[in-house]
PDB file of the backbone (N, CA, C, O) and the ligand in Angstrom, with CONECT records:
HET     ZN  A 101       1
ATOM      1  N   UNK A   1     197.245 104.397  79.843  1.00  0.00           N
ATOM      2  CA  UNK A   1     197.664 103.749  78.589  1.00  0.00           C
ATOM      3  C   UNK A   1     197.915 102.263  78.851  1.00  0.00           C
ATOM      4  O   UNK A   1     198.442 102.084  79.949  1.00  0.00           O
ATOM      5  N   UNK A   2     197.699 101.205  78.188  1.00  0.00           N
ATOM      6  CA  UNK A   2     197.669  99.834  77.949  1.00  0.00           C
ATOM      7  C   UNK A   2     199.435  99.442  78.055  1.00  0.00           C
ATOM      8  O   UNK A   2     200.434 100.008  77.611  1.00  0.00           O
ATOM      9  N   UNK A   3     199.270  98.461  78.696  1.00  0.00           N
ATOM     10  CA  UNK A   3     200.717  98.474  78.982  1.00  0.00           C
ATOM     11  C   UNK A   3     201.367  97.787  77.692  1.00  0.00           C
ATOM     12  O   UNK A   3     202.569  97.524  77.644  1.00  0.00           O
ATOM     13  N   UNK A   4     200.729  97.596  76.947  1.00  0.00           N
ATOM     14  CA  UNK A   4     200.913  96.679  75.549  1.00  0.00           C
ATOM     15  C   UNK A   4     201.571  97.954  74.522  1.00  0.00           C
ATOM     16  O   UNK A   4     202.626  98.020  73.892  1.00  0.00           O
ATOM     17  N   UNK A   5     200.452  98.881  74.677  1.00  0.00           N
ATOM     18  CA  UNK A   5     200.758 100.063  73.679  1.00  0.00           C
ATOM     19  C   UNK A   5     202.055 100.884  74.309  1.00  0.00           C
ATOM     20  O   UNK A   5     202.826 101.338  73.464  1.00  0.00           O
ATOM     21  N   UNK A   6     202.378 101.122  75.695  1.00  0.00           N
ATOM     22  CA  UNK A   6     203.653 101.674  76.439  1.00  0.00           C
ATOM     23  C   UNK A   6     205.024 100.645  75.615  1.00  0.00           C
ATOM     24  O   UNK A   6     206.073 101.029  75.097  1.00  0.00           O
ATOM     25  N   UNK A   7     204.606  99.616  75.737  1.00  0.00           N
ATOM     26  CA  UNK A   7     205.798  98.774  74.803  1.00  0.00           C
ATOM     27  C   UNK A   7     206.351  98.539  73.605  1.00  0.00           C
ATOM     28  O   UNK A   7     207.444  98.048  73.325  1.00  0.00           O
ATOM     29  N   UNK A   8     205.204  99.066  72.707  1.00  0.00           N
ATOM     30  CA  UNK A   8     205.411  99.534  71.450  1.00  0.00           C
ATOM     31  C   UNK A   8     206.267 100.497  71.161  1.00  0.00           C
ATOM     32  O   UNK A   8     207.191 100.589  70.352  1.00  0.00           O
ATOM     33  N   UNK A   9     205.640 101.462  72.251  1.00  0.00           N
ATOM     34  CA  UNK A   9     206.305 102.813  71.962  1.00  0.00           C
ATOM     35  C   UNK A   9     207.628 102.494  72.428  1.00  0.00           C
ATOM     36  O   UNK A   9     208.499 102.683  71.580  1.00  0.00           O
ATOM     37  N   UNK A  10     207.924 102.168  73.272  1.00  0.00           N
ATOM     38  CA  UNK A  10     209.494 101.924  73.927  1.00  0.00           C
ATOM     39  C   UNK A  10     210.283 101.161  72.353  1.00  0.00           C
ATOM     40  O   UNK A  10     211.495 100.953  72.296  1.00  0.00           O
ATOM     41  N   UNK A  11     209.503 100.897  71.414  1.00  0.00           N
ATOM     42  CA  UNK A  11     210.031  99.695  70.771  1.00  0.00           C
ATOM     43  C   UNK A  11     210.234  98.307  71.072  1.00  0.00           C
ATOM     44  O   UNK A  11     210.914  97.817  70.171  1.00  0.00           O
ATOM     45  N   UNK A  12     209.938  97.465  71.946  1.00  0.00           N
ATOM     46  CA  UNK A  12     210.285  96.410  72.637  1.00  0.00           C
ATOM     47  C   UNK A  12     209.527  94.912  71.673  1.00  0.00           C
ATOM     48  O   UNK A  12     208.452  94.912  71.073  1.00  0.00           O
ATOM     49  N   UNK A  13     210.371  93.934  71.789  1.00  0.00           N
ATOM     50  CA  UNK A  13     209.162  93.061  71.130  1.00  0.00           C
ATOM     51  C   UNK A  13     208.903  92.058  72.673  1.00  0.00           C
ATOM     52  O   UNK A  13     209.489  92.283  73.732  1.00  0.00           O
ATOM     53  N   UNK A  14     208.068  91.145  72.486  1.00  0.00           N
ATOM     54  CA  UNK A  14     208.088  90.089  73.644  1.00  0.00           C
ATOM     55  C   UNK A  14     208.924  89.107  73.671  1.00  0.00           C
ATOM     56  O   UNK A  14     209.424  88.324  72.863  1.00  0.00           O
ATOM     57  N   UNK A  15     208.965  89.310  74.733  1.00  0.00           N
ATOM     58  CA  UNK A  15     210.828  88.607  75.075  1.00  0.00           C
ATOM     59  C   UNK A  15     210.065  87.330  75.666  1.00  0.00           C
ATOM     60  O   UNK A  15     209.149  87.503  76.470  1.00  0.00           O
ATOM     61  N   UNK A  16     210.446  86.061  75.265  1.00  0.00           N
ATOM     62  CA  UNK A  16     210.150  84.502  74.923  1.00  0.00           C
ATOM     63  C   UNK A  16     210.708  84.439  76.338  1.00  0.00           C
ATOM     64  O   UNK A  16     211.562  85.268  76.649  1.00  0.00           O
ATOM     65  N   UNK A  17     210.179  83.254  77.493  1.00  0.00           N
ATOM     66  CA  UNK A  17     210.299  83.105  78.478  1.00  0.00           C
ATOM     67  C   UNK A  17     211.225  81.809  78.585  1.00  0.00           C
ATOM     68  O   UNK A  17     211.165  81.317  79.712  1.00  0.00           O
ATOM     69  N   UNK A  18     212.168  81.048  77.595  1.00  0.00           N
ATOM     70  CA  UNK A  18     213.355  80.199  77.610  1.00  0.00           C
ATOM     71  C   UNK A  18     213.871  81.079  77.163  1.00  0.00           C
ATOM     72  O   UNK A  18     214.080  80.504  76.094  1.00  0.00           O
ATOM     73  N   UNK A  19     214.295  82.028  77.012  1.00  0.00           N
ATOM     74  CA  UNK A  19     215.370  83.184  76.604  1.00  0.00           C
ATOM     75  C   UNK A  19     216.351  83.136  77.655  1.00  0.00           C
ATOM     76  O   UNK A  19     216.076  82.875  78.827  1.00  0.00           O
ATOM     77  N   UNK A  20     217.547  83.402  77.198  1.00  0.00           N
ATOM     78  CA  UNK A  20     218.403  83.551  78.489  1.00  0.00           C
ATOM     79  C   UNK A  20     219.266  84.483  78.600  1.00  0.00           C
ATOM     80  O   UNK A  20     219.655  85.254  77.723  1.00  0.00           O
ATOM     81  N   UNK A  21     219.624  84.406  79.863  1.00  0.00           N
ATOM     82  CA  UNK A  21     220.232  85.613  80.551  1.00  0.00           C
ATOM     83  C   UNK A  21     221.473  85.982  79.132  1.00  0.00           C
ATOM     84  O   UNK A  21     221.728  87.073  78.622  1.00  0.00           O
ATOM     85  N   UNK A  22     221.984  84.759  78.847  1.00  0.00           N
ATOM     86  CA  UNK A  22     223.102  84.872  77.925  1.00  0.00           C
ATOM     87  C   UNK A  22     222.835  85.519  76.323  1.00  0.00           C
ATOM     88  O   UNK A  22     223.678  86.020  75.579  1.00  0.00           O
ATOM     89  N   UNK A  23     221.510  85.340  76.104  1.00  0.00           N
ATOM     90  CA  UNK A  23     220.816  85.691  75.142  1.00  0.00           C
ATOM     91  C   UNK A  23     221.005  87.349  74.845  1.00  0.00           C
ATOM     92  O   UNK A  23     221.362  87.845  73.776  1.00  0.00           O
ATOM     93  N   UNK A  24     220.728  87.933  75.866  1.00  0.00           N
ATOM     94  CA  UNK A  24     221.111  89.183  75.811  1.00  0.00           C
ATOM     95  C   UNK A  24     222.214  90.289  76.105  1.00  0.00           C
ATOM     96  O   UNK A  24     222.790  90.426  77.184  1.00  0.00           O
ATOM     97  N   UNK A  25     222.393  90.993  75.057  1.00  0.00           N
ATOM     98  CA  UNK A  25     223.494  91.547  74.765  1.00  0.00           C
ATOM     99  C   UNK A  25     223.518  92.796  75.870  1.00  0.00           C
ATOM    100  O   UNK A  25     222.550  93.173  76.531  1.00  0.00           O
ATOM    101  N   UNK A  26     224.654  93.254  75.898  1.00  0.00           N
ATOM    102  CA  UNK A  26     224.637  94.834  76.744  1.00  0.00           C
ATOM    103  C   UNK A  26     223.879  95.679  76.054  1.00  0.00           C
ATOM    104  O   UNK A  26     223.279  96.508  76.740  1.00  0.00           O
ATOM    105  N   UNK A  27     223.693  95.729  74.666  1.00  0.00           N
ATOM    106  CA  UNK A  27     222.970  96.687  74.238  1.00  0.00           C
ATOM    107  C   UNK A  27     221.621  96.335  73.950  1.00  0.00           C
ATOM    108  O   UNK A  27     220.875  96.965  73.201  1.00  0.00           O
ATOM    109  N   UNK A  28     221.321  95.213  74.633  1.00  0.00           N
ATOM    110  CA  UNK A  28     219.924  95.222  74.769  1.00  0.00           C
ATOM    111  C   UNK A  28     219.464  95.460  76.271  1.00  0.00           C
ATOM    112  O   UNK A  28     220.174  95.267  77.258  1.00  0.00           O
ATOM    113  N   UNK A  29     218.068  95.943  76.270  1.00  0.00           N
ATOM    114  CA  UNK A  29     217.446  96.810  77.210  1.00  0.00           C
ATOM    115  C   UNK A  29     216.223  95.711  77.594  1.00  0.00           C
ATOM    116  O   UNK A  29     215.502  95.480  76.623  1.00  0.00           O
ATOM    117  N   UNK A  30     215.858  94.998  78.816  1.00  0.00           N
ATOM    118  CA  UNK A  30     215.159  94.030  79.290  1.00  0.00           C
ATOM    119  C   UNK A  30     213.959  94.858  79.987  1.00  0.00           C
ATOM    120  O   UNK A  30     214.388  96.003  80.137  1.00  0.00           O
ATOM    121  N   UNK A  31     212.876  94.781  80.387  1.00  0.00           N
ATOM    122  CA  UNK A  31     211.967  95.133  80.599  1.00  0.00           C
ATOM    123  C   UNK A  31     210.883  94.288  81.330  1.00  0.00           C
ATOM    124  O   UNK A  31     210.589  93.151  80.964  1.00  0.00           O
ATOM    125  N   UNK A  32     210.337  94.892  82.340  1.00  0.00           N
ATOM    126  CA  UNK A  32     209.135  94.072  82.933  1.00  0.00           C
ATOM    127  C   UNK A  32     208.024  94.558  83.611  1.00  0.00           C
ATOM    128  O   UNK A  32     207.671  95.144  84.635  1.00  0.00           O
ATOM    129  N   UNK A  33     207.461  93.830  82.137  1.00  0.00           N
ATOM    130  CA  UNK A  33     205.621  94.845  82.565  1.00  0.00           C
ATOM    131  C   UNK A  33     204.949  94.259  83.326  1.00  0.00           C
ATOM    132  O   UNK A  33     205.138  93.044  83.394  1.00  0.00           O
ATOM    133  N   UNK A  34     203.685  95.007  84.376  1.00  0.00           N
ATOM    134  CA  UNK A  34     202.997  94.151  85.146  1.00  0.00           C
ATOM    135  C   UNK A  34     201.577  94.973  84.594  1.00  0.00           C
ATOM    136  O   UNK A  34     201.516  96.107  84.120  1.00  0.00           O
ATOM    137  N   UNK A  35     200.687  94.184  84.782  1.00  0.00           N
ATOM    138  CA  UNK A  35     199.399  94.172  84.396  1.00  0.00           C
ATOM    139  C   UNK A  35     198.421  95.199  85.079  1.00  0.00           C
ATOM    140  O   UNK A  35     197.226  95.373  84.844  1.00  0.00           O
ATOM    141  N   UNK A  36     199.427  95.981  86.191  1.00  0.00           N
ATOM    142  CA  UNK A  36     198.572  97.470  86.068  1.00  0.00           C
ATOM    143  C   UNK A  36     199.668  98.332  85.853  1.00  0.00           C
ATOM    144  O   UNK A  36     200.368  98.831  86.735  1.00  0.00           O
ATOM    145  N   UNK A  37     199.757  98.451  84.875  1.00  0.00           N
ATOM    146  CA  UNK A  37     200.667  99.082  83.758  1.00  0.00           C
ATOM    147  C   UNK A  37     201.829  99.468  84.266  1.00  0.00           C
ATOM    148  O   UNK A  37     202.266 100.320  83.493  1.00  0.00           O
ATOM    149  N   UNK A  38     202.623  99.294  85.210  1.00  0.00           N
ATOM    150  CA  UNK A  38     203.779  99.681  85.463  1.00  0.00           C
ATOM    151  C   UNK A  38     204.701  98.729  85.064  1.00  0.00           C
ATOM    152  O   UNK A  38     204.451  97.524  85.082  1.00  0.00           O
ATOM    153  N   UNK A  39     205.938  99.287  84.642  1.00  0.00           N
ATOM    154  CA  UNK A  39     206.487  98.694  83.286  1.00  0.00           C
ATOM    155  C   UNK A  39     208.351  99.389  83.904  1.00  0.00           C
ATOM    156  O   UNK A  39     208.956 100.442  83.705  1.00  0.00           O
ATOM    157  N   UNK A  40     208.662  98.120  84.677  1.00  0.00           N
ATOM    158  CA  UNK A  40     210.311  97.973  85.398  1.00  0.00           C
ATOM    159  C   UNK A  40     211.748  97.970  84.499  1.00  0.00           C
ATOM    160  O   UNK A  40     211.892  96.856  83.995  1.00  0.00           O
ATOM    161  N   UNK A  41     212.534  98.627  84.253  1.00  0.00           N
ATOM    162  CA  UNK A  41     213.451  98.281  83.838  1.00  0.00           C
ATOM    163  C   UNK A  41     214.314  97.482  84.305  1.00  0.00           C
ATOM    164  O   UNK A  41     214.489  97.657  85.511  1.00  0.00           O
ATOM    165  N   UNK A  42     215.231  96.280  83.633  1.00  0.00           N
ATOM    166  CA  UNK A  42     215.843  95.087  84.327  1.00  0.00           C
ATOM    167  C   UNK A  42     217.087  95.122  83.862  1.00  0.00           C
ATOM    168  O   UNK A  42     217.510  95.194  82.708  1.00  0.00           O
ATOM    169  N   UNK A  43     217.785  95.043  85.194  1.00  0.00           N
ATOM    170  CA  UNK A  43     219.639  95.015  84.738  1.00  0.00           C
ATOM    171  C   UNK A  43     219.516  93.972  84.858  1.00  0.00           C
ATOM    172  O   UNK A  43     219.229  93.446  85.934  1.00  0.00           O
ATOM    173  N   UNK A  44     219.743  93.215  83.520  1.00  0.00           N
ATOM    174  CA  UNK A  44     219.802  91.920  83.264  1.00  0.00           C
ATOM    175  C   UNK A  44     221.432  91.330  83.476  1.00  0.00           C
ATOM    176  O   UNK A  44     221.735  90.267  84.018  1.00  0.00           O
ATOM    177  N   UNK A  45     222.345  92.317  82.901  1.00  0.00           N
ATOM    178  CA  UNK A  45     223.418  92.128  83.004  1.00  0.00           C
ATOM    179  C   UNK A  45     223.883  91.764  84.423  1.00  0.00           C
ATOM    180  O   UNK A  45     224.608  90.818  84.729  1.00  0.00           O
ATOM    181  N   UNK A  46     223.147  93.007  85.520  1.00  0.00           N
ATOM    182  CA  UNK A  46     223.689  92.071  86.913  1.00  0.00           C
ATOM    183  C   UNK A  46     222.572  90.605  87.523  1.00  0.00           C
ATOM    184  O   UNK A  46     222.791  89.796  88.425  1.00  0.00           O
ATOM    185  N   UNK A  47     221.805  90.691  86.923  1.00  0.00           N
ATOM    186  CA  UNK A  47     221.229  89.465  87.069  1.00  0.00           C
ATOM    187  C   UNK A  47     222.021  88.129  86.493  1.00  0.00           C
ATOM    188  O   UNK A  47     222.257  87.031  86.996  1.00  0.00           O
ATOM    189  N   UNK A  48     222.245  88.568  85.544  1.00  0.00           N
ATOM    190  CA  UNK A  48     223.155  87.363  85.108  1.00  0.00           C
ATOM    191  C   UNK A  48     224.381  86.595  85.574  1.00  0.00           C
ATOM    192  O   UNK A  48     224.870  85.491  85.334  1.00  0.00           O
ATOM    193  N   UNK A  49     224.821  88.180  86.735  1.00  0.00           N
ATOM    194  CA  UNK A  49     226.356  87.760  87.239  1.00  0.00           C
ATOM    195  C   UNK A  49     225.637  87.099  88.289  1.00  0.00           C
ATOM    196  O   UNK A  49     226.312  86.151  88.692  1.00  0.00           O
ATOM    197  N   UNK A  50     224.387  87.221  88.991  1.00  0.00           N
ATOM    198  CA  UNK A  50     223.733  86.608  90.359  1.00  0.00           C
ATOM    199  C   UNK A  50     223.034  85.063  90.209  1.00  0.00           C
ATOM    200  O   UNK A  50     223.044  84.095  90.970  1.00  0.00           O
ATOM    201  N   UNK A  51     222.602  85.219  89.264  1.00  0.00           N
ATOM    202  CA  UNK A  51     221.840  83.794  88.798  1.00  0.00           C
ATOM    203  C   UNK A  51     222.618  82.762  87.662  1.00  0.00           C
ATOM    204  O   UNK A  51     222.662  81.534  87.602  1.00  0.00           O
ATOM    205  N   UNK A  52     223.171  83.765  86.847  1.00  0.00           N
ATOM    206  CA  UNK A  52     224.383  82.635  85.656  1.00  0.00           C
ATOM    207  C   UNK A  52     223.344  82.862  84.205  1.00  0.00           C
ATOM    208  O   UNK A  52     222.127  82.989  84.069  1.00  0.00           O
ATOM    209  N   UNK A  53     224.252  82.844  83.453  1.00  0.00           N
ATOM    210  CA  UNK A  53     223.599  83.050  82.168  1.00  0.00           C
ATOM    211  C   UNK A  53     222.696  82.219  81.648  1.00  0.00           C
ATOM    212  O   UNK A  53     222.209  82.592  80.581  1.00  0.00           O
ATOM    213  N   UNK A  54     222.357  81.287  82.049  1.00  0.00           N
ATOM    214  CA  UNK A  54     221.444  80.041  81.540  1.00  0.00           C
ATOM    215  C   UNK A  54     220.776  80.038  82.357  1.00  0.00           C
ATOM    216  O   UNK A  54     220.410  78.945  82.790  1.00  0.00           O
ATOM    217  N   UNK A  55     220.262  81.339  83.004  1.00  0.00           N
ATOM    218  CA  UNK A  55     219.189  81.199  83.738  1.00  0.00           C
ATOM    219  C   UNK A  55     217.744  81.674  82.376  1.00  0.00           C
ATOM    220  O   UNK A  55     217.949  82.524  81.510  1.00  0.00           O
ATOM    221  N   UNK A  56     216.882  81.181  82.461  1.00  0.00           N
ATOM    222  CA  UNK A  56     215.802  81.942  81.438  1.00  0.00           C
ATOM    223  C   UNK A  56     214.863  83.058  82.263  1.00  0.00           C
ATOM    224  O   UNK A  56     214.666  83.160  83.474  1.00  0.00           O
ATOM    225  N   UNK A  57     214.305  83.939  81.022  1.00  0.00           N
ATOM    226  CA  UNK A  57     212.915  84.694  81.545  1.00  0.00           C
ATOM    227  C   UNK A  57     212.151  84.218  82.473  1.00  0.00           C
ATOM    228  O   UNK A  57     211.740  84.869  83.434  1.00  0.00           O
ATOM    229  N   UNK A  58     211.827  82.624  82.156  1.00  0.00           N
ATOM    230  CA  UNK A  58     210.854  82.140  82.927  1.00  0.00           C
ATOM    231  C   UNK A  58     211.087  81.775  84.441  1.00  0.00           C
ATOM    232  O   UNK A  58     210.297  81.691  85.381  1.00  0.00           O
ATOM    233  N   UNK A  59     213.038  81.509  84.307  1.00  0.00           N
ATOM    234  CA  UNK A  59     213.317  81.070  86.090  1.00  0.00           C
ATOM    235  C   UNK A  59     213.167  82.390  86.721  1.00  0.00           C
ATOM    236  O   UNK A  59     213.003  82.383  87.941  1.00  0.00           O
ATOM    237  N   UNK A  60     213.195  83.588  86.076  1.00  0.00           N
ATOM    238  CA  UNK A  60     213.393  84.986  86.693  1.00  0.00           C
ATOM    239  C   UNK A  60     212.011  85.610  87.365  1.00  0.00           C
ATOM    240  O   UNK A  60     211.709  86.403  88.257  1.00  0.00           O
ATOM    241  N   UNK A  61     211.430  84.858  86.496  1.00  0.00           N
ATOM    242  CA  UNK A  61     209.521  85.331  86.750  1.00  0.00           C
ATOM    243  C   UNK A  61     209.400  85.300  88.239  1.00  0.00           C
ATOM    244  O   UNK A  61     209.238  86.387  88.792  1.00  0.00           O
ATOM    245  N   UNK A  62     209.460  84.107  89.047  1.00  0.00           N
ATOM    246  CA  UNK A  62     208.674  84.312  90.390  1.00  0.00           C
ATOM    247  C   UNK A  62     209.728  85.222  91.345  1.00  0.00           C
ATOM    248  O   UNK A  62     209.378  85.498  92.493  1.00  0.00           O
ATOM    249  N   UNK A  63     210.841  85.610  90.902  1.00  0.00           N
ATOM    250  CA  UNK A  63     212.032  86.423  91.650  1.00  0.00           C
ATOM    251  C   UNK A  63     211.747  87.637  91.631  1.00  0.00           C
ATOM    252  O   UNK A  63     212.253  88.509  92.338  1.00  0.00           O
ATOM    253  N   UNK A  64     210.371  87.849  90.279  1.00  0.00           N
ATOM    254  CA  UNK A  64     210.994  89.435  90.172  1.00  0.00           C
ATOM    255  C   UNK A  64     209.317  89.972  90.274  1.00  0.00           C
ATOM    256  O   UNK A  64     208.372  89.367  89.767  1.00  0.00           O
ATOM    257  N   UNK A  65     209.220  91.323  91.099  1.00  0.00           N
ATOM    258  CA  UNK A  65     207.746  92.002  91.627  1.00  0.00           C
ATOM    259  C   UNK A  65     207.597  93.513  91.120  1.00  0.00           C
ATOM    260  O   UNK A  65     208.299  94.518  91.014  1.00  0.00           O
ATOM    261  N   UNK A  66     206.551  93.185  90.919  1.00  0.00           N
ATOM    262  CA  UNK A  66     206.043  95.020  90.068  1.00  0.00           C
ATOM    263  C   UNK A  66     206.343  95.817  91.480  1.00  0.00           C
ATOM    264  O   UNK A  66     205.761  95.497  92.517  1.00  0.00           O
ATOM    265  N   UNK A  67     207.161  96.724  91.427  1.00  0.00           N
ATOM    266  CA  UNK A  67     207.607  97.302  92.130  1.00  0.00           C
ATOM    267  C   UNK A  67     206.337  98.674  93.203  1.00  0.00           C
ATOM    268  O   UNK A  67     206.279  99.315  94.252  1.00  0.00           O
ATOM    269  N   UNK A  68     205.610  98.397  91.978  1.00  0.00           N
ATOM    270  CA  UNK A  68     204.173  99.671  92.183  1.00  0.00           C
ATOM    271  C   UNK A  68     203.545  98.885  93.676  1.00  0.00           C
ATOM    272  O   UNK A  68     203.289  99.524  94.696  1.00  0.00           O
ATOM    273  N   UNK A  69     203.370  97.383  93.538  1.00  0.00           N
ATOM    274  CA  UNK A  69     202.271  96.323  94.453  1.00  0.00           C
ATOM    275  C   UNK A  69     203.335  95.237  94.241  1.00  0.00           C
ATOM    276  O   UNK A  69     203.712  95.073  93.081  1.00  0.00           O
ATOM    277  N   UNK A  70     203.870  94.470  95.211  1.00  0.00           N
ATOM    278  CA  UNK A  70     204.806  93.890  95.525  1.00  0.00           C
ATOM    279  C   UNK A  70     203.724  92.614  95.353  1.00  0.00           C
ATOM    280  O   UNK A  70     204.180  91.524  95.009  1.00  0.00           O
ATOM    281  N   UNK A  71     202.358  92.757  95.585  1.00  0.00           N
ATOM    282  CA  UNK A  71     201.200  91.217  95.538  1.00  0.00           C
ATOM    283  C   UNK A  71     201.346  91.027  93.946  1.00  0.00           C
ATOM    284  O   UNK A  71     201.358  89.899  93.454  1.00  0.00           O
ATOM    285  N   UNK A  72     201.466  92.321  93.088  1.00  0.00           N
ATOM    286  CA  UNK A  72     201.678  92.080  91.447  1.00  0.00           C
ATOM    287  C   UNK A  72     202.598  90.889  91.745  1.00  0.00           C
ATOM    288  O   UNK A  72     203.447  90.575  92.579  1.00  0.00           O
ATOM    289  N   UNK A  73     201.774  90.177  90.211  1.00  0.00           N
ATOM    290  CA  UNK A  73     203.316  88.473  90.130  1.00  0.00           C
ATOM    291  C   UNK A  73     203.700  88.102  88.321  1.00  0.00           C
ATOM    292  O   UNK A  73     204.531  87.412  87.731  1.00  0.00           O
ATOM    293  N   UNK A  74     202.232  89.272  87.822  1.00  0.00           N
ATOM    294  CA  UNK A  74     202.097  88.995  86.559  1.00  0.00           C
ATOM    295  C   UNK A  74     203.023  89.519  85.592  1.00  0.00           C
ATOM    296  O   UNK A  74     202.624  90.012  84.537  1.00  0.00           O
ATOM    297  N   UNK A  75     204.665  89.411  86.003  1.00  0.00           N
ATOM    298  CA  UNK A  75     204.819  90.225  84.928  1.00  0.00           C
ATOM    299  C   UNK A  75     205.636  89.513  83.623  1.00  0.00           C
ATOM    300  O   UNK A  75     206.555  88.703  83.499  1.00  0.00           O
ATOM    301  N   UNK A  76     204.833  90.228  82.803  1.00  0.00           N
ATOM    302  CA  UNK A  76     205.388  89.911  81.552  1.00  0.00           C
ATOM    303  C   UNK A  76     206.967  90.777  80.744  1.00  0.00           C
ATOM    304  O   UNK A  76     207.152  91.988  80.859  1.00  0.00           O
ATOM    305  N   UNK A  77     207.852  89.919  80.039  1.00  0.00           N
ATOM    306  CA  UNK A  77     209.010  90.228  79.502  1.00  0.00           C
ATOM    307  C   UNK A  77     209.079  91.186  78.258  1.00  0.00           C
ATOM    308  O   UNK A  77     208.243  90.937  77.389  1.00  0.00           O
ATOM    309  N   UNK A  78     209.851  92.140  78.042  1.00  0.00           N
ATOM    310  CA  UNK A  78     209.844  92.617  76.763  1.00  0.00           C
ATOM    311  C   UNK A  78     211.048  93.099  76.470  1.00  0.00           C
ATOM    312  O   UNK A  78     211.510  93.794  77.375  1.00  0.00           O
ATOM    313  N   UNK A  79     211.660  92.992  75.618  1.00  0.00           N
ATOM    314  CA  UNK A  79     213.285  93.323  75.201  1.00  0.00           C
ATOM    315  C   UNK A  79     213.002  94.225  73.993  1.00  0.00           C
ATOM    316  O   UNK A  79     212.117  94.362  73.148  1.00  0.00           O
ATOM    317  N   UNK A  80     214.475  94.910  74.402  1.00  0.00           N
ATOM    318  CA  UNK A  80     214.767  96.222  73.058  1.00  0.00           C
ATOM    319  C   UNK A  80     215.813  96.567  72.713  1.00  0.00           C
ATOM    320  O   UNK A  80     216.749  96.644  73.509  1.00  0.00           O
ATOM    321  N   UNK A  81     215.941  96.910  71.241  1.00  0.00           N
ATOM    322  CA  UNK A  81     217.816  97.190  71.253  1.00  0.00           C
ATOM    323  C   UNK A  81     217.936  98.160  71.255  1.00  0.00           C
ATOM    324  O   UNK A  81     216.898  98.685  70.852  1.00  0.00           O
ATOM    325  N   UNK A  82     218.873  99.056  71.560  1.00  0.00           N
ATOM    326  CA  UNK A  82     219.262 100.401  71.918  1.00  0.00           C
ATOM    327  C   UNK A  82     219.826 101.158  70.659  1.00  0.00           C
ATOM    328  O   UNK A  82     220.896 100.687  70.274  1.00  0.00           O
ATOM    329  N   UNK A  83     219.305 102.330  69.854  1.00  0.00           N
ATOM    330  CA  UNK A  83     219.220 102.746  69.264  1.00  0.00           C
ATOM    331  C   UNK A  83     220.843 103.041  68.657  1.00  0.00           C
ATOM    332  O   UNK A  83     221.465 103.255  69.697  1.00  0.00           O
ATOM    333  N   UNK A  84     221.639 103.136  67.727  1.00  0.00           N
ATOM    334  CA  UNK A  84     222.710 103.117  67.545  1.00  0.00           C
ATOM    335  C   UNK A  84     223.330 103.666  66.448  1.00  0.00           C
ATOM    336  O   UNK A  84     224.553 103.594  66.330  1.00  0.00           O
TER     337      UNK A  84
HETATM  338 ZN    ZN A 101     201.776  95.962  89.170  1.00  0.00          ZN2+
END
């Protein structure tokens, strides 16, 4: 399955790469897809206590590796709110 269509289904929209750590709430759910479809969940919340809230999507990008192929670099952001 397309890692585009896996994100739909999760509900997620694309999470903007100046977004910031502060941007997101506890009850939102951070996400990071890589381009052979494996698709990471991100505790953003402890990222935030490690890097600071004004860190963005985009400073997080070269920190963070598709866990499937560690050479993966492509990954793209997607956020979701938790059903309530
Ligand atoms: Zn990958």
């Amino acid at each position: 399955m397309a890692v585009q269509t896996k994100l739909r289904r999760i509900g997620t929209w694309k999470a903007n790469g100046s977004m910031k750590l502060d941007d997101l709430r506890q009850w939102h759910h951070l996400y990071g897809a890589c381009r052979c479809g494996h698709i990471g969940y991100i505790k953003h919340d402890q990222l935030a206590k490690k890097y600071g809230g004004e860190t963005t999507l985009s400073d997080l990008k070269p920190k963070l590796r598709c866990k499937r192929n560690p050479e993966h670099e492509t990954l793209n952001f997607a956020a979701a709110q938790e059903k309530r």
